[in-house]
Backbone bond lengths (Angstrom), bond angles and torsions (degrees), N, CA, C in turn:
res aa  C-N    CA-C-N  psi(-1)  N-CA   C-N-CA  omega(-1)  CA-C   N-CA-C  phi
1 X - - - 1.466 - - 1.526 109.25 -
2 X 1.443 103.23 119.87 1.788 98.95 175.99 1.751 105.00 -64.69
3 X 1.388 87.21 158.15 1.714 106.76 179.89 1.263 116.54 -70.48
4 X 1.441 130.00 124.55 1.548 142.28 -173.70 1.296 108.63 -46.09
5 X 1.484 128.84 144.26 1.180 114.45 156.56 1.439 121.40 -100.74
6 X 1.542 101.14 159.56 1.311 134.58 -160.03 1.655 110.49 -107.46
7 X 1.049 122.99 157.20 1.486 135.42 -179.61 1.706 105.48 -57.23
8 X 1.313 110.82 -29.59 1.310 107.18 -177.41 1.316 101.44 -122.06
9 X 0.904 141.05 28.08 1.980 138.31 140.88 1.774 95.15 -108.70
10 X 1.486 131.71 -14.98 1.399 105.15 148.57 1.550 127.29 -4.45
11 X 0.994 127.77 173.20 1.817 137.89 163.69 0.903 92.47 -128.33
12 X 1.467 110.87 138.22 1.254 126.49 -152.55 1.419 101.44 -115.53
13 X 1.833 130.02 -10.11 1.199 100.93 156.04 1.764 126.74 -90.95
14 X 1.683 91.12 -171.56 1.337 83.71 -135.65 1.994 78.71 -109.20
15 X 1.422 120.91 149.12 2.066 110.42 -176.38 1.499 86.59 -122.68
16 X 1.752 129.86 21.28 1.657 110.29 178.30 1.769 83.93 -141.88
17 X 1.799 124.33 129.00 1.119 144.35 172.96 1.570 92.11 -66.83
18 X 1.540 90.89 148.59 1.517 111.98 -171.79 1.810 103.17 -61.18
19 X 1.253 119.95 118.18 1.490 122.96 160.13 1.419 98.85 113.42
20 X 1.327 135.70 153.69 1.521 136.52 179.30 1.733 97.55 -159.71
21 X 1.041 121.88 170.44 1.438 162.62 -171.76 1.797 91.61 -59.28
22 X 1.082 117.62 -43.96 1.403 122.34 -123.33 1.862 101.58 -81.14
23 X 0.995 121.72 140.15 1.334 118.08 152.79 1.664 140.27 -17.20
24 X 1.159 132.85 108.79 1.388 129.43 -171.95 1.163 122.34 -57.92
25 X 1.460 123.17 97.46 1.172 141.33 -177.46 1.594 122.38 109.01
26 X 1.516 101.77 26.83 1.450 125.55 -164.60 1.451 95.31 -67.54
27 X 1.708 114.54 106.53 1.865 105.32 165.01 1.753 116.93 -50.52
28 X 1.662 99.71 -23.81 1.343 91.08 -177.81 1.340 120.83 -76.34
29 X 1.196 127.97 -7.52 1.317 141.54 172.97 1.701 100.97 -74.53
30 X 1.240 134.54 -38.54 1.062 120.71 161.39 1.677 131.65 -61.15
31 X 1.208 106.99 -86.71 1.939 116.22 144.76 1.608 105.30 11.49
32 X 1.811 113.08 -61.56 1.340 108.56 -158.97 1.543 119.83 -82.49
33 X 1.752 97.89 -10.95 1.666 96.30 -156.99 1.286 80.40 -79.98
34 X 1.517 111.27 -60.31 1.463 125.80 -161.07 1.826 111.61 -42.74
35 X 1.106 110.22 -54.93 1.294 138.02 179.56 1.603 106.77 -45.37
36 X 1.589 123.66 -63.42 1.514 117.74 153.22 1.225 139.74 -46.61
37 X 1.924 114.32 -20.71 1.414 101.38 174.52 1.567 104.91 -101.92
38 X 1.834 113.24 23.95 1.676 102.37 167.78 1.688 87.13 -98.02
39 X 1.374 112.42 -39.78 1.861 103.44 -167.20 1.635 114.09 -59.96
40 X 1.397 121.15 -26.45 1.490 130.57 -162.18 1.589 125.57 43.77
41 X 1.251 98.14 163.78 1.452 107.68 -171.08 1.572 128.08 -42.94
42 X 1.328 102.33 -11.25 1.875 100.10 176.78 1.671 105.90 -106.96
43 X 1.535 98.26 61.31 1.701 87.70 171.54 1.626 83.60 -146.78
44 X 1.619 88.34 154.68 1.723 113.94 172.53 1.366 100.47 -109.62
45 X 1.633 109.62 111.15 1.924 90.44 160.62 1.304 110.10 -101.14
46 X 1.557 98.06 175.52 1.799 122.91 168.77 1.029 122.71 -109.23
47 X 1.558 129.04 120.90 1.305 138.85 -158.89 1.533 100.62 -108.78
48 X 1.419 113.38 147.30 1.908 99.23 161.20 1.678 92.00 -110.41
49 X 1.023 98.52 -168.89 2.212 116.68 174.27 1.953 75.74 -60.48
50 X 1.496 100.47 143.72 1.277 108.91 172.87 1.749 90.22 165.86
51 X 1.559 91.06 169.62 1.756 99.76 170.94 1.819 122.01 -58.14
52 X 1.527 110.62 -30.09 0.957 129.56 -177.39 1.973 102.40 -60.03
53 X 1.330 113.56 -54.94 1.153 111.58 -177.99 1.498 104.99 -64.45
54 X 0.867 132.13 -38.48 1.844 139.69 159.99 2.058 107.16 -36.38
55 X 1.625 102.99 -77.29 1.344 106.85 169.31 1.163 110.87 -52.98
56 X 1.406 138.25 -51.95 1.695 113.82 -179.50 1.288 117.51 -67.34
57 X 1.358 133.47 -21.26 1.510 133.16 -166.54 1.184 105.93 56.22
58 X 1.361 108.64 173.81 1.607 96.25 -178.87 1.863 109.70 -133.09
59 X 1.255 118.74 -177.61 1.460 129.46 -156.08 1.459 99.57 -64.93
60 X 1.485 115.93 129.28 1.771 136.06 5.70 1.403 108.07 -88.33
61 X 1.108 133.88 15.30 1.586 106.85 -164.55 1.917 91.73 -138.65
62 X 1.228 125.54 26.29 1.795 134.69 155.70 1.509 100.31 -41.06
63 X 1.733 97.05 142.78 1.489 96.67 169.07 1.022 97.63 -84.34
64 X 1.528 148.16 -21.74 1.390 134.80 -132.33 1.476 101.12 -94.31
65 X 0.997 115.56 161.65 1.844 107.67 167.47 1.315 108.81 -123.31
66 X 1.174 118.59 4.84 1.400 110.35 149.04 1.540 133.96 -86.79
67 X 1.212 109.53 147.75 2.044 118.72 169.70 1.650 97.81 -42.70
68 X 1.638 108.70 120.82 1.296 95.68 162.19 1.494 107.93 -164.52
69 X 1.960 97.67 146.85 1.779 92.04 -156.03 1.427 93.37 -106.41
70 X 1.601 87.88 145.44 1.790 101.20 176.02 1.542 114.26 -83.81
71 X 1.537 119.60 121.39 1.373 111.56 -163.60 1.937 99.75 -105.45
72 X 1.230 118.60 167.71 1.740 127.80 143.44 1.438 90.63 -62.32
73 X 1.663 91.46 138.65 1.671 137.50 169.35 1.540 101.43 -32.35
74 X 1.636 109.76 -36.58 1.768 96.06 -157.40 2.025 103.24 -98.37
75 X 1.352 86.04 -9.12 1.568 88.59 -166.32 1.789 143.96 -89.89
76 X 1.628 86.93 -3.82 1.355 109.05 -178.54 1.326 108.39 -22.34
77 X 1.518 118.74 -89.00 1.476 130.78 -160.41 1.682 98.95 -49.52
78 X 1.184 119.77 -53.37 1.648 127.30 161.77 1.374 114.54 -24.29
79 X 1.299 125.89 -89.11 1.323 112.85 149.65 1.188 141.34 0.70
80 X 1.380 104.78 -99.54 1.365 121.04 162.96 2.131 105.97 -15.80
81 X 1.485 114.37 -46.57 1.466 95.59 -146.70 1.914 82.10 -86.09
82 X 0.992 109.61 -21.40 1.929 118.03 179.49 1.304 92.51 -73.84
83 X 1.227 151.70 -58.93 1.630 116.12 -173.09 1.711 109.11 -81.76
84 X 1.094 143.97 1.25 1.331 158.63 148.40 1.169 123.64 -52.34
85 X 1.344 112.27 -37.26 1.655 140.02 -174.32 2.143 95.93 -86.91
86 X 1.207 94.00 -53.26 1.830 119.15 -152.31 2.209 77.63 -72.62
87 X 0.973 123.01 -63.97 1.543 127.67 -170.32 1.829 107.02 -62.25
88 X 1.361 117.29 -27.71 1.376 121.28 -168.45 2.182 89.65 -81.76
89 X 1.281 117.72 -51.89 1.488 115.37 169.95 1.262 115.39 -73.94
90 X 0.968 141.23 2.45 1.883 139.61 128.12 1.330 110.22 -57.67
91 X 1.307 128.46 -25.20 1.814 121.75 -149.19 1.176 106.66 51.28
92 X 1.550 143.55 52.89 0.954 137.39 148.35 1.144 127.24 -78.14
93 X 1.466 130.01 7.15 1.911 139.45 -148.28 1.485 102.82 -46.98
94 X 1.691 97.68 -17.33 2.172 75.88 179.52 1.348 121.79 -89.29
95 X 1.176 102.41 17.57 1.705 95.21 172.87 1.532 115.90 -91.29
96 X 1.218 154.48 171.14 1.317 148.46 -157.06 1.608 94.86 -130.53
97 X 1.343 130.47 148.73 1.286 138.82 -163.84 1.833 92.95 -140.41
98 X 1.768 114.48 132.80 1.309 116.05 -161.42 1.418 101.07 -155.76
99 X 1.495 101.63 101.87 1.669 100.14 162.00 1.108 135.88 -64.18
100 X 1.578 154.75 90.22 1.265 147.61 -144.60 1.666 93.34 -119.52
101 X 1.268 98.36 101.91 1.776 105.35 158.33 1.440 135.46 -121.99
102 X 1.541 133.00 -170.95 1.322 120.67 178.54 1.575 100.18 -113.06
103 X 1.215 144.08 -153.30 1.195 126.05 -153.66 1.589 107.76 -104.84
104 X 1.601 104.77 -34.44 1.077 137.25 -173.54 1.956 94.48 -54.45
105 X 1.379 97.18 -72.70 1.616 101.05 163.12 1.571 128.36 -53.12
106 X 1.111 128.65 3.23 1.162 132.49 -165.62 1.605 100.89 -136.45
107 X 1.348 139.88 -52.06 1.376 148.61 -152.20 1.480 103.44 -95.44
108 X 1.395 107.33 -45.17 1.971 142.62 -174.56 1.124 120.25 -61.79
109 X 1.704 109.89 -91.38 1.230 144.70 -140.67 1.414 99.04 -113.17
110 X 1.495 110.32 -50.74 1.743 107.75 -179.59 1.465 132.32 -105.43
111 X 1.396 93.91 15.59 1.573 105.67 -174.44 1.341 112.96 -54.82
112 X 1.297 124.43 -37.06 1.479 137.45 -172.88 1.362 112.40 -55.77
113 X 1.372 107.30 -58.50 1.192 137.83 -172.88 1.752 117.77 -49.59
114 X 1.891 85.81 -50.84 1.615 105.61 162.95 1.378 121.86 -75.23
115 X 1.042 133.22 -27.88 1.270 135.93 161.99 1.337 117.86 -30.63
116 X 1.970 95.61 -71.67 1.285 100.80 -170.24 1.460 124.09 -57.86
117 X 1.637 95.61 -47.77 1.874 99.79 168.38 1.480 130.27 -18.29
118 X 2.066 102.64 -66.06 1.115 137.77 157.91 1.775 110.79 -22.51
119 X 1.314 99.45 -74.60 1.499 111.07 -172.54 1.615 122.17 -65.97
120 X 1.631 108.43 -15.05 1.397 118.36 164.51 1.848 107.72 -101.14
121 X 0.907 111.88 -1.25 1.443 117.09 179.28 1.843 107.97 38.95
122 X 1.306 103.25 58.77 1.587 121.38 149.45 1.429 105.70 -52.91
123 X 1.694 104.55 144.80 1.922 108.75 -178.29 1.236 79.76 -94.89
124 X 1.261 105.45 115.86 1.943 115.77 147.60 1.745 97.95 -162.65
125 X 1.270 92.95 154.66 1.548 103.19 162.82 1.831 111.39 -87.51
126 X 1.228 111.55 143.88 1.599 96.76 155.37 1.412 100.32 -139.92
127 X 1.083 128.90 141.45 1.427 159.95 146.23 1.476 137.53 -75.71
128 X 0.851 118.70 125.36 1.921 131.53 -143.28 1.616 92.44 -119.39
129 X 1.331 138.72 94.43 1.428 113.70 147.33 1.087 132.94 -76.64
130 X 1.183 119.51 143.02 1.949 99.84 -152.63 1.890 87.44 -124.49
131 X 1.049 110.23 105.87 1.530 123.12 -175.07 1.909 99.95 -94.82
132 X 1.340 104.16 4.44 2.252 118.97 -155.32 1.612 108.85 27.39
133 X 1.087 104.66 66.85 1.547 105.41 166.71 1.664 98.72 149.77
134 X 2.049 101.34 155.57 1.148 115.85 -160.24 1.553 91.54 -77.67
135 X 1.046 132.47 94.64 1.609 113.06 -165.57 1.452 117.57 -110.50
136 X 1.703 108.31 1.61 1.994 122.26 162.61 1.475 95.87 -67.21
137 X 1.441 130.76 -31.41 1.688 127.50 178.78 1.092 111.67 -82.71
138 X 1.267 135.23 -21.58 0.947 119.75 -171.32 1.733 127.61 120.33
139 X 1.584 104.84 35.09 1.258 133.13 167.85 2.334 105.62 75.25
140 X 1.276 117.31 43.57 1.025 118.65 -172.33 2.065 108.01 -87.87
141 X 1.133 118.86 148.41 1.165 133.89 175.66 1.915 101.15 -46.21
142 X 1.253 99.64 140.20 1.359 101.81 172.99 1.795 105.80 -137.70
143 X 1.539 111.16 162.87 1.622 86.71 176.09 1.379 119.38 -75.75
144 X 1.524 133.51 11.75 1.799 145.66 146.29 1.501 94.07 -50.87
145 X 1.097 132.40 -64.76 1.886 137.66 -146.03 1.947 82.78 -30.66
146 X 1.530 94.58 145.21 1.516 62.81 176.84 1.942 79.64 -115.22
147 X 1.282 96.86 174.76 1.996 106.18 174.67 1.364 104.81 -41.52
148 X 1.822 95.76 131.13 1.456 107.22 160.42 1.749 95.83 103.23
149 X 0.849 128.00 -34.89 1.362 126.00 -154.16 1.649 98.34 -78.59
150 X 1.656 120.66 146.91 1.688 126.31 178.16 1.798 90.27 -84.12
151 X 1.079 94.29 142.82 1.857 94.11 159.33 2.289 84.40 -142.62
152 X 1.136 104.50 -177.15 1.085 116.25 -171.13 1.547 111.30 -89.52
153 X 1.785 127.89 1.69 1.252 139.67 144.27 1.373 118.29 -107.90
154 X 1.493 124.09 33.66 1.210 123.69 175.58 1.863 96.11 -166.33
155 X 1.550 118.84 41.58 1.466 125.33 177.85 1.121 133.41 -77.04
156 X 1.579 113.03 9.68 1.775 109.47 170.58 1.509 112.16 -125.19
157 X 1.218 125.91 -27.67 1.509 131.88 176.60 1.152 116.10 -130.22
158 X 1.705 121.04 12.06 1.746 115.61 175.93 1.149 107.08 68.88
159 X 1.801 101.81 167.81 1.306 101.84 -170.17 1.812 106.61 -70.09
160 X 1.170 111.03 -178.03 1.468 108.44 176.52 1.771 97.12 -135.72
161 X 1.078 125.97 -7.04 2.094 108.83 176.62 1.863 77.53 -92.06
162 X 1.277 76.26 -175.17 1.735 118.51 -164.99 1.760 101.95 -94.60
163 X 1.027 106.46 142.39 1.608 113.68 158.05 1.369 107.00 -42.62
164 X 2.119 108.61 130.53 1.252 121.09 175.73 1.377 99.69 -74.59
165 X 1.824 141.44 96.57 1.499 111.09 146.94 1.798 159.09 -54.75
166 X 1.465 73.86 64.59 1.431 89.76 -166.59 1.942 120.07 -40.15
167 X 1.987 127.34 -32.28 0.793 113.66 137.79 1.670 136.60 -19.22
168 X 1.350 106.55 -58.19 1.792 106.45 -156.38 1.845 80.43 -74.40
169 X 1.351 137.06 -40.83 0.960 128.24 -166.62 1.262 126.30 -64.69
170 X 1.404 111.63 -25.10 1.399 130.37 152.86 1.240 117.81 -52.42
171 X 1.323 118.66 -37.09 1.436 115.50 -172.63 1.058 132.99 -100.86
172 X 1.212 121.56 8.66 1.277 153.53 -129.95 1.913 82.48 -142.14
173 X 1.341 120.97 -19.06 1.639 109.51 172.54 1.081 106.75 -78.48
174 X 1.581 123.24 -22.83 1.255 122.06 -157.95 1.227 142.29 96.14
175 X 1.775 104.56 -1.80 1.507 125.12 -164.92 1.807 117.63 -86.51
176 X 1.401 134.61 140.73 1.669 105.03 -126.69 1.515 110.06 -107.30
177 X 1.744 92.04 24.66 1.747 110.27 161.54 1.553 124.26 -143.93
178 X 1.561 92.28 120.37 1.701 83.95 -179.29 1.658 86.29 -118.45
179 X 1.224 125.14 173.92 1.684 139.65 150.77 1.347 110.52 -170.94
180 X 1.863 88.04 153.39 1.449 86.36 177.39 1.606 100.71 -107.41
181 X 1.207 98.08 -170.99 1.804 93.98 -167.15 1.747 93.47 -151.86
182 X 1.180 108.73 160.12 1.802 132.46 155.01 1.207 136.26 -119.04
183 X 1.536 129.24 111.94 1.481 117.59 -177.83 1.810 106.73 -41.91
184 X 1.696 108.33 -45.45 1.298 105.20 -158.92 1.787 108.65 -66.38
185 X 1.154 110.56 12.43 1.339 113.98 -164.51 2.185 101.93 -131.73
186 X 0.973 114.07 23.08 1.471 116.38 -156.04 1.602 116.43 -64.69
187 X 1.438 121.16 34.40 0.871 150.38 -143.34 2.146 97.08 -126.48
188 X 1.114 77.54 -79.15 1.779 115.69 178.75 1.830 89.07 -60.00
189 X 1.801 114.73 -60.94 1.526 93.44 -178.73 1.678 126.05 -52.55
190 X 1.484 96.18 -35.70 1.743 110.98 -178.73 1.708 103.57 -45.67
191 X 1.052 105.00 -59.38 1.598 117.98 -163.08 2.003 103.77 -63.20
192 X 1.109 106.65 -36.32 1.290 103.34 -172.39 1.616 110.06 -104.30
193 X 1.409 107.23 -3.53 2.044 106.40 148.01 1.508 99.09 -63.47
194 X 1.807 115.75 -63.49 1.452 97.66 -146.32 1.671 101.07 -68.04
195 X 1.084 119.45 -43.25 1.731 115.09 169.33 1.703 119.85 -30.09
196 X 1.382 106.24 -30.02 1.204 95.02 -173.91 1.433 117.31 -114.59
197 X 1.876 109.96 21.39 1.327 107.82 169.65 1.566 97.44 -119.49
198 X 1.498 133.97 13.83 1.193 140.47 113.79 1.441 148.44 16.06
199 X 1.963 78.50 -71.10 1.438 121.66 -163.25 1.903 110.54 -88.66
200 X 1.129 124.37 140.94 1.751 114.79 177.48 1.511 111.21 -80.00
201 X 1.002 138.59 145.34 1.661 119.38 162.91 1.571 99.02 126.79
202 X 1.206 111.57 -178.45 1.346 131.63 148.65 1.569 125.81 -65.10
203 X 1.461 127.11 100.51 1.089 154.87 174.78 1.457 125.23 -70.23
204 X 1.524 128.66 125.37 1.383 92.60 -177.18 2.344 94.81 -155.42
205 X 1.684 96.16 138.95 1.410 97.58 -165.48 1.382 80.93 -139.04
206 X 1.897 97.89 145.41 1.284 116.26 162.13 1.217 118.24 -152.63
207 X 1.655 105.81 127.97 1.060 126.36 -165.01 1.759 117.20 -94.57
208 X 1.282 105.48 111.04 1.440 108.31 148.34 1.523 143.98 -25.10
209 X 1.624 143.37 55.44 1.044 162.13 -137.30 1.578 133.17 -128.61
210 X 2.040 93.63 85.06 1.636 86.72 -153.86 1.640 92.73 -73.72
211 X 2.173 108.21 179.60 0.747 117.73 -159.13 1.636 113.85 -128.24
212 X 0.961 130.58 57.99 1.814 130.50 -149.09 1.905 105.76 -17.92
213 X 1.641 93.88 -73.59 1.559 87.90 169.62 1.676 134.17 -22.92
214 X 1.907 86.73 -70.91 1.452 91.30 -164.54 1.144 109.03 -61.31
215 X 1.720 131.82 -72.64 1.297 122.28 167.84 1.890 139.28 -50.52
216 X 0.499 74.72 21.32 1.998 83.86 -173.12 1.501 133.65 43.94
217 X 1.393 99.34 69.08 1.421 106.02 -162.09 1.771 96.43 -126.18
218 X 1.287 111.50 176.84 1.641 115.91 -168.86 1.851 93.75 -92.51
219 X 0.722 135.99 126.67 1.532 134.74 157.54 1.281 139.42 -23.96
220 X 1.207 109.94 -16.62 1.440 131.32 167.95 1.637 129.11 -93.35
221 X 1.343 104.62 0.29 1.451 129.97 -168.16 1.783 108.28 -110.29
222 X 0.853 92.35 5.83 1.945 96.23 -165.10 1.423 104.97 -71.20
223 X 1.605 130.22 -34.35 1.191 106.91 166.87 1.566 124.79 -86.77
224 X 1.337 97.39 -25.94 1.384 102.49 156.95 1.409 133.75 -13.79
225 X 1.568 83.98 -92.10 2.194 103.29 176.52 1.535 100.83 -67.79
226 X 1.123 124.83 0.46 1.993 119.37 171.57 1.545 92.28 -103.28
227 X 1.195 140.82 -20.50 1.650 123.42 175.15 1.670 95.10 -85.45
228 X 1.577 135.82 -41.46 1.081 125.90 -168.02 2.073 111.60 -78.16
229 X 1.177 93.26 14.11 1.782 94.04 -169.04 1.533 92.86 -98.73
230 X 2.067 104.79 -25.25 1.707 101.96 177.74 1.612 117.56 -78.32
231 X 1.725 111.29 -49.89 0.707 107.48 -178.98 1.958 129.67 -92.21
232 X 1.461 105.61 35.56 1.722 127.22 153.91 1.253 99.66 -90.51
233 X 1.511 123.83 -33.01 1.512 123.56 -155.54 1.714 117.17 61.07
234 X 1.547 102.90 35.00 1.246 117.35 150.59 1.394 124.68 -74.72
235 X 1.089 110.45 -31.70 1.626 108.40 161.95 2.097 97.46 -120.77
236 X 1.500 80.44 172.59 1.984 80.07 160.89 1.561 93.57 -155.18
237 X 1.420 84.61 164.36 1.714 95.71 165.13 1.440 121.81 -121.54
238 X 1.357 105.39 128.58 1.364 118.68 -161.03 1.502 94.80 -148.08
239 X 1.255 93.67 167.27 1.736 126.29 167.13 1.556 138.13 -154.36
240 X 1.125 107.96 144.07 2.039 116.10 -157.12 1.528 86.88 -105.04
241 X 1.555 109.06 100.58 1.710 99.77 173.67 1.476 81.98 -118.08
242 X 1.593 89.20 124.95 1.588 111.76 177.23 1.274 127.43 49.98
243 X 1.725 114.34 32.82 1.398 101.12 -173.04 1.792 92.78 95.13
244 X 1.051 149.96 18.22 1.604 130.93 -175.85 1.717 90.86 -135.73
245 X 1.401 113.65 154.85 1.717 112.90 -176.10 1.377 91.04 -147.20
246 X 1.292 85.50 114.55 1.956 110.38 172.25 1.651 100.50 -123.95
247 X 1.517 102.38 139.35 1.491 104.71 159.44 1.819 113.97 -78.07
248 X 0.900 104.73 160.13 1.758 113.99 -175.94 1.600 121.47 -136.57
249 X 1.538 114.72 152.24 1.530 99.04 -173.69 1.721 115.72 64.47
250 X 1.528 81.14 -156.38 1.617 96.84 -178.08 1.597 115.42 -52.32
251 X 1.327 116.98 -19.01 1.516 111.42 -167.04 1.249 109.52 -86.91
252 X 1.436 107.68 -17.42 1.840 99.48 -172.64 1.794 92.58 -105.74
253 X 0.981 113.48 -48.50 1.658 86.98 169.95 1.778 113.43 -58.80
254 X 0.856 146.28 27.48 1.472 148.81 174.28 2.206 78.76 -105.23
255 X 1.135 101.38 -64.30 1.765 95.83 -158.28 1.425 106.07 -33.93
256 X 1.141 111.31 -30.27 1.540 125.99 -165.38 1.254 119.14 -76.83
257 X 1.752 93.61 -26.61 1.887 105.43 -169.70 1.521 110.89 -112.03
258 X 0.920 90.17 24.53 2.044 90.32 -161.16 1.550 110.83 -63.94
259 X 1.251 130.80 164.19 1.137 121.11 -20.65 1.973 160.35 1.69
260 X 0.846 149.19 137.79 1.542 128.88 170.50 1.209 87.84 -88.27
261 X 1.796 101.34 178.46 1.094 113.08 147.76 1.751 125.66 -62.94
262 X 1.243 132.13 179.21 1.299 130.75 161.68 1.852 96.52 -75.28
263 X 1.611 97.94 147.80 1.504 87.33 178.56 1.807 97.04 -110.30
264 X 1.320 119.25 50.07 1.032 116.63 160.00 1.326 112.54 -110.45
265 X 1.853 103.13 -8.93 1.591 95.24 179.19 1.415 89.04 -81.34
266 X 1.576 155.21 -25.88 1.254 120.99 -178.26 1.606 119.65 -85.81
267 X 1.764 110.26 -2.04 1.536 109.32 173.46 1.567 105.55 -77.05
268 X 1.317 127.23 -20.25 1.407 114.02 -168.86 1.180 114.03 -104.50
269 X 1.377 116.96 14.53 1.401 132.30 159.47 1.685 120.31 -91.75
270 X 1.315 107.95 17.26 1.766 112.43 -177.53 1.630 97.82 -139.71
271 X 1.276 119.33 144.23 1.255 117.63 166.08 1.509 103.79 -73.81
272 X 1.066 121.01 -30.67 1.607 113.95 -162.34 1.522 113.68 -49.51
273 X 1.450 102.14 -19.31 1.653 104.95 -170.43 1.693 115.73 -125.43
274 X 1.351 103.05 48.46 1.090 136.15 -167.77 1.825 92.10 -81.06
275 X 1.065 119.10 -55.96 1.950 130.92 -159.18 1.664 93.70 -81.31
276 X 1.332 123.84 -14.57 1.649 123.69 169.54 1.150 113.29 -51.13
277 X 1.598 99.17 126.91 1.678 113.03 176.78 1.619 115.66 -82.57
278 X 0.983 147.44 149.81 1.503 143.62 139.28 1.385 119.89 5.98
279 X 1.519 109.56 -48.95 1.514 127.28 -145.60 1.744 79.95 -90.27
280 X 1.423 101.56 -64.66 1.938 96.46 -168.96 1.221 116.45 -53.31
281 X 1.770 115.17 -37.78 1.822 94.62 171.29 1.486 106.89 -75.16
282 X 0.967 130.26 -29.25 1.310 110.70 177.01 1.400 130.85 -51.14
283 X 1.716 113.24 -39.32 1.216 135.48 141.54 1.711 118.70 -17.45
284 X 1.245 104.11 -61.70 1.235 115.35 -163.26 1.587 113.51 -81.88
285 X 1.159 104.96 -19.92 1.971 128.76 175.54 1.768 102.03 -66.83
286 X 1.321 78.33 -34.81 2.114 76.90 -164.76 1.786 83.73 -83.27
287 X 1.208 118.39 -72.04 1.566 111.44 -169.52 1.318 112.60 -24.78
288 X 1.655 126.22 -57.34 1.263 116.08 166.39 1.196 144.62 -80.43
289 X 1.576 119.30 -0.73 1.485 121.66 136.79 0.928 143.68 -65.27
290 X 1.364 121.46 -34.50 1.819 143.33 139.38 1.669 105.62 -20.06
291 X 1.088 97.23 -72.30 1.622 123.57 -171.97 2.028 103.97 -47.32
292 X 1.060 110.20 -68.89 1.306 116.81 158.05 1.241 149.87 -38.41
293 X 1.802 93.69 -45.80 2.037 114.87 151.77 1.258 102.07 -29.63
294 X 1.736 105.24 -65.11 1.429 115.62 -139.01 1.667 86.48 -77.73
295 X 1.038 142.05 -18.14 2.008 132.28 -156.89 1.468 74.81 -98.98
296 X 1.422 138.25 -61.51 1.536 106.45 178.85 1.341 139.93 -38.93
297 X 1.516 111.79 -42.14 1.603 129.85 174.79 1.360 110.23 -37.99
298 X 1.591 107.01 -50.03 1.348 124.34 -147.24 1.965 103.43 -74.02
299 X 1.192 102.85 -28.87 1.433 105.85 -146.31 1.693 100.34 -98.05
């Protein structure tokens, strides 16, 4: 196993110009910087309508310094396999090809799209920031929202289905990288981009990415309530190399340390889950103790 990186084996240049579009205290503003200096300078990504196209702005004045094409909502993975296709009849193969979407585009709108990719096992990475909700519109339910949460089509009792796991659904194609990732952890995301451009095939990471706006939190808290989403074991971080499921980072040293936290200390840190009854976090306590039983069993 190569050696983790560290704050100071980082790369120290930098592929996003100082200042972006993005919201104050945007996790995705983290995720992205970090996230470009594991992909490096010979990659083109594909964007759909998302916050990301917001944070990059667009030509002449993009933060990004990379080539990158603005796609329709449904077409990402589509894309993605047409400039993949378009660079392989250049002989260009060393450039890296990267779907970058929000969940809504990825879970929603482009699942299809990703599927198919998936199921033909095109070499590209794609990457999911999962902010759970359409929140460049204007904070709308997505199938991420996870239960309980207000979005502005679900404003008096929250959503009521369950978080889409769009991960397990990924993995479940069979394709011989899945991971999940955390802005508050962008360390752990770095390491498991370059791992997964490594890898041949269709690639696929999604990152955990709170949202100050959408969820209702102070701006200064963003890595905060993204370290407390690991250690509730409301989210985890893991990865499917080849069919194998290991926890990673903070989540598997948690197996070791358990107790969790209560994950009501990370619900009462969001307004979104303000209209939550007793009964639904309680709900949500057993799902992720359940969930945990079973990662003990396993190991």
């Amino acid at each position: 196993m190569s050696a983790k990186t560290t704050i100071l084996t980082l790369p120290k240049e930098e592929l996003v110009h100082p200042g972006n579009r993005a919201c104050t205290g945007c996790g995705l503003s983290i995720a992205y910087r970090i996230g470009l200096k594991a992909l490096g300078p010979d990659t083109i990504l594909v964007v759909p309508p998302s916050c990301l196209t917001v944070l990059q702005g667009l030509f002449p004045v993009a933060s990004t310094k990379l080539p990158c094409l603005n796609v329709t909502f449904a077409s990402t993975a589509a894309a993605a396999t047409g400039v993949l296709e378009a660079l392989k009849a250049q002989g260009r193969t060393y450039i890296k090809v990267v779907g970058w979407a929000g969940d809504g585009g990825t879970s929603d709108i482009g699942i299809q799209a990703l599927s198919g990719a998936a199921e033909r096992g095109d070499d590209f990475l794609f990457i999911c920031y999962d902010n759970e909700g359409y929140m460049n519109t204007g904070v709308q339910r997505s199938g991420t929202t996870p239960q309980g949460a207000i979005t502005t089509n679900t404003p008096f009792k929250g959503k009521q289905q369950r978080k889409k796991d769009v991960p397990a659904i990924m993995a479940a194609h069979g394709i011989d990288y899945v991971a999940t990732a955390s802005s508050a952890y962008p360390l752990d995301l770095y390491d498991k981009i370059k791992k997964a451009l490594s890898i041949e095939g269709t690639k696929y990471i999604h990152i955990h990415t709170p949202c100050p706006p959408g969820w209702g939190f102070d701006t200064r808290y963003t890595v905060k309530i993204g370290r407390l989403a690991i250690e509730t074991g409301y989210f985890d971080l893991y990865e499917v190399d080849h069919g194998e499921f290991r926890l990673t980072g903070a989540s598997g040293k948690l197996l070791e340390k358990r107790p969790l936290t209560p994950v009501i200390e990370y619900l009462k840190t969001q307004s979104r889950f303000k209209v939550m009854t007793e009964e639904q976090v309680a709900d949500i306590q057993e799902q992720i103790d359940a969930k945990w039983a079973g990662f003990s069993r396993a190991i």
